[in-house]
N, C-alpha and C positions, 0 to 999 in steps of 0.2 A: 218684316220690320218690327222692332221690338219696342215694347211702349214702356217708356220708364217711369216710375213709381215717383206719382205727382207731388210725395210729401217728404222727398228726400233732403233739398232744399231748406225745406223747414224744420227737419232733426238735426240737420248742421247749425243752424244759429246758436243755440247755447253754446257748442263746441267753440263757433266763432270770435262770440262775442268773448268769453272765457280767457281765450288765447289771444285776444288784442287788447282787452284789459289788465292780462299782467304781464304783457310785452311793457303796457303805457306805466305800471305801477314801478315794472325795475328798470325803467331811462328815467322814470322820474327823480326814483333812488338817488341812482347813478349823478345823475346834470345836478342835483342837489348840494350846495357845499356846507353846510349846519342844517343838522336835521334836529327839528325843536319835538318837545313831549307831545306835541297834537297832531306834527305829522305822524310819528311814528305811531302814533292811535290810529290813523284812520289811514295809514298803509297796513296794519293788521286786521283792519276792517274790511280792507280793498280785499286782501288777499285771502281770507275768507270767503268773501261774495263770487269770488275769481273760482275758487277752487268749488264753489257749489254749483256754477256754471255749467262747468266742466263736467263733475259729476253728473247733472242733468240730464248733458249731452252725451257721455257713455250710456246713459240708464236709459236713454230715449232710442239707442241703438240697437239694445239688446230686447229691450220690452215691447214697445211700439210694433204692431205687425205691419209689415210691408206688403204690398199689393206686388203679386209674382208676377212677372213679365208677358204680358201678352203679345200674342201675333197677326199675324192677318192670316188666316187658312187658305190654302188652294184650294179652287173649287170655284165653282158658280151658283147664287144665290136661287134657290129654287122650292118646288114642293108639288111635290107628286104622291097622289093618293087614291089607294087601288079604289076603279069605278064600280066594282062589283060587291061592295060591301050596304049593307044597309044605310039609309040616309042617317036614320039615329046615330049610328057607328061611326060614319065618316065626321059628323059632326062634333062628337065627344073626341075624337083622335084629334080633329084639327084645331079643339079646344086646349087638350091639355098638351100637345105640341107649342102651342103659342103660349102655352104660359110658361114653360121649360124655356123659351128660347129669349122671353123678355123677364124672367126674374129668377136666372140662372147663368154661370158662367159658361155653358150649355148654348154652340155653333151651331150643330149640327147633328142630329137626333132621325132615329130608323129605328122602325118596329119593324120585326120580324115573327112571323108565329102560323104553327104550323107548315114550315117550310116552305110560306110566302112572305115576301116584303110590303106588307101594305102601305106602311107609310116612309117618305125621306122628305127634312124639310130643312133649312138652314141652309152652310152650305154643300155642297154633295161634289161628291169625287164622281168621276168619270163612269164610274165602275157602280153597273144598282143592283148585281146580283149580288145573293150572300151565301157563301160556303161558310157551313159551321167548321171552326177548328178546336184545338183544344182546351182553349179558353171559354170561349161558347158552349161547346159541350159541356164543360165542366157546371156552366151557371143551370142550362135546362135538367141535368141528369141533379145534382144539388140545390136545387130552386134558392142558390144564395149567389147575390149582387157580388162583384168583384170590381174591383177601380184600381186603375190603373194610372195612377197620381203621376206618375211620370214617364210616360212613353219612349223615352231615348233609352231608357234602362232596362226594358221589356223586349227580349229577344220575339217574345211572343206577340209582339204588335204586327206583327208582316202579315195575320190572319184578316186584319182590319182594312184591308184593302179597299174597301165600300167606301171607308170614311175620306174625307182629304190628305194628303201624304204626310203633311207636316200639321195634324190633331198633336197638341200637346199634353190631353188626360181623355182616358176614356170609361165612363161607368157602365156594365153591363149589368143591365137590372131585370132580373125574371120577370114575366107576363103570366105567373104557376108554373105549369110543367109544358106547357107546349109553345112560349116565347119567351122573346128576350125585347127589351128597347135600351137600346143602345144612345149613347148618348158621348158627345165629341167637346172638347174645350178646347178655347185658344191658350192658353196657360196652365202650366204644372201645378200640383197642387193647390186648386184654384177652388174644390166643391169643399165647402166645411162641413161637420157633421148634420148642422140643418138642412143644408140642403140634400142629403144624402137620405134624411128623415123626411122630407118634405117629395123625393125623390120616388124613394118609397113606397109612400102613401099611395102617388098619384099611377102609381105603377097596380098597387092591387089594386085598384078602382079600374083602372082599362081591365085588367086580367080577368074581374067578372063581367064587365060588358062585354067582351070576346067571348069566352067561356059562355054566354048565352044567347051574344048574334048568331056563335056558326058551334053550335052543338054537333052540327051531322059528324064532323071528322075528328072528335073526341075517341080517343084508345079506351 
């Protein structure tokens, strides 16, 4: 189900009001039989105000950002988080989980590292194993993030199978060299560069507490 952009409504008013003030300006013309020097002041008065309406309301179309359309993800609300990690550990993942998922356009979020999934939380597809594909590889073997702004466009999304079937962006952000955390949106082009930076961040901060929970299985 697609949720429509709350302030669409309110970029049509200028457009509106525009277009039914100089409907009203030329029946006035028109129904008018002696047009005296004061009307026609203040019908080139009208028709000015008319015409910056208007312009308003193009200028509020093209400039004004729009909120891209979100959905409801399949899946079931959930979170599951591997029991054999340190308490510190488990604690920091299911910190900076919860904050990805409440100040982020960010559904549904999985770490994967060292060729375990230890965490899935939001909502989660059927499927909780992960096979690395070519996309994934590409982020662990170049320890650089890739996004995925728009999923229907990305032949290469069918690797994502973990996530819910219809995720409409997906960001794969390095953990270093031995994870990734993945991270799912209900809407295309939905992460801006902040939160990509913010993203980021919170990503090399797990990357050393991992990197110093499970030392043993370091290359």
């Amino acid at each position: 189900m697609m949720k429509q952009d709350p302030n669409r409504i309110l970029r049509l008013v200028p457009l509106g009001a525009g277009g039914v003030a100089g409907t009203l300006l030329m029946l006035n013309r028109v129904l008018t039989p002696e047009l005296t020097d004061s009307q026609a002041r203040s019908d080139a008065v009208g028709v000015i105000l008319t015409a910056v309406l208007v312009l308003t309301g193009l200028l509020w179309q093209q400039v004004q950002p729009r909120q891209p359309d979100s959905i409801i993800l399949e899946g079931e609300q959930g979170f599951d988080l591997s029991p054999n990690l340190p308490d510190s550990l488990q604690t920091e993942l299911a910190w900076a989980s919860h904050l990805l998922l409440t100040n982020t356009v960010t559904r549904s979020i999985l770490i994967y590292y060292q060729g375990q999934v230890l965490l899935r939380r939001g909502i989660l597809a059927p499927k909780a194993e992960v096979t690395p594909g070519a996309i994934l590889d590409r982020v662990l073997t170049k320890q650089k993030a890739i996004y995925l702004v728009d999923t229907k466009v990305y032949p290469g999304r069918i690797e994502f199978d973990y996530l819910p079937a219809n995720t409409q962006g997906i960001i794969c952000q390095p953990l270093g060299s031995q994870g990734v955390m993945i991270l799912g949106a209900n809407a295309p082009r939905s992460y801006t560069k902040q939160d990509e930076a913010w993203i980021e961040g919170i990503a090399d901060k797990l990357a050393n507490s991992l990197d110093l929970a499970l030392p043993m299985d370091k290359k």
